[in-house]
Structures are given as C-alpha cells and as structure tokens.
C-alpha positions as CSV (number, residue, x, y, z in Angstrom):
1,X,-29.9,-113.6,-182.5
2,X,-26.3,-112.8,-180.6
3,X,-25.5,-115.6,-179.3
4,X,-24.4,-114.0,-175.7
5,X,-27.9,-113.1,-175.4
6,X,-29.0,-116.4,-175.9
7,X,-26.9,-117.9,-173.6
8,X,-27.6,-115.5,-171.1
9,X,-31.6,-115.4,-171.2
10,X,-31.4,-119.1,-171.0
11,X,-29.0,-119.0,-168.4
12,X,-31.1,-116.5,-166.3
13,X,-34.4,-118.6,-167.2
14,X,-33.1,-121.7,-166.3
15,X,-32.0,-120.2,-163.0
16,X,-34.9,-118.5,-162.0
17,X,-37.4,-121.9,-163.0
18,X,-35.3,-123.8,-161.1
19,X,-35.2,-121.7,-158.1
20,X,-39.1,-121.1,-158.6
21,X,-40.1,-124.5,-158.4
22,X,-37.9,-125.7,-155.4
23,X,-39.3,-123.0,-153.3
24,X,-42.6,-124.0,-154.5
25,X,-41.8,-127.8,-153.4
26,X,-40.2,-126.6,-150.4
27,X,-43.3,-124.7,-149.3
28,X,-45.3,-128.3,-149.7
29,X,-42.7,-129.7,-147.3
30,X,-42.7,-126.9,-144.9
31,X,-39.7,-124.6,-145.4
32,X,-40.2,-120.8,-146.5
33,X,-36.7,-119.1,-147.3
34,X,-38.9,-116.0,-147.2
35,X,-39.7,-116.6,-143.0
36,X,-39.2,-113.9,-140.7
37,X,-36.2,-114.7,-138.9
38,X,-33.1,-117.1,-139.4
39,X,-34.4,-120.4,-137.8
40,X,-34.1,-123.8,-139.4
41,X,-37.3,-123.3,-141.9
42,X,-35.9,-120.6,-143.6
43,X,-32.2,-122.0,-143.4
44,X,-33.8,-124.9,-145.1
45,X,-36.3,-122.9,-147.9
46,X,-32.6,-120.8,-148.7
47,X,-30.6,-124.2,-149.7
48,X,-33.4,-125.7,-151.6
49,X,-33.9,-122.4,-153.6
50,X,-29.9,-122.2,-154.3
51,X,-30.0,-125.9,-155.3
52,X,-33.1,-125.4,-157.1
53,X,-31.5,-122.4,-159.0
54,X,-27.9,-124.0,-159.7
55,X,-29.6,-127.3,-160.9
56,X,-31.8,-124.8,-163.2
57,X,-29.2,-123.4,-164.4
58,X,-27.3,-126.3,-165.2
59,X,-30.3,-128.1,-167.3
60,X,-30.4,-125.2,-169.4
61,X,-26.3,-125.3,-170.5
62,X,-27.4,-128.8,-171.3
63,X,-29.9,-127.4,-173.2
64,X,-28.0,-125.3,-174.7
65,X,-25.4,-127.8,-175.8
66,X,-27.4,-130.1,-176.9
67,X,-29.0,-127.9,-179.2
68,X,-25.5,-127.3,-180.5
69,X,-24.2,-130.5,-181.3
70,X,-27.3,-130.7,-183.8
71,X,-26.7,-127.8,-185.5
C-alpha cells in the first residue's frame, strides 16, 4: 500500500478516536462542545475534543514509527 495513504488514514483515525473519546469523557463530566451557545460547557467540551484529537493523533505517529523501526 502507498505509504502516504497509510500515514494519512492513520493520521486521520488517530485524530478522529482521539477526539471521539474525549467528547465522550467530556459528556460524563458535563461539557458538550456541541451546546447551543458559547458559555463555559461548550468552551470546555471544544478544548477537551482538540486535546483529545491532537493526543490521537500523536499516538498514532507513534504507531506509526514504531512499526517502522521493526521493519
């Protein structure tokens, strides 16, 4: 397989789990990026998504790497 498209489906999976399950933990705790309105619940939901997403994504370059150092 190209390796591109490798590295950008992992890239885009690894983003999207990540931002998945801290919105899902952030609903348990009471924020919801997806809130009518700007007030602090929905401030709070939208960071926790972005981290959730960036720390996603950088698990999967991990990933990724490490899967190439054994090759």
């Amino acid at each position: 397989m190209n390796p591109l498209l490798v590295e950008g489906l992992a890239d885009a999976i690894g983003f999207v789990a990540g931002a998945l399950l801290a919105y899902w933990i952030g609903k348990m705790l009471g924020f919801d990026p997806l809130a009518q309105g700007y007030d602090s619940s929905s401030i709070g939901g939208i960071v926790l998504a972005g981290l959730g997403g960036g720390i996603g994504l950088q698990l999967a370059r991990r990933w990724r790497a490490g899967r190439k150092k054994d090759q």
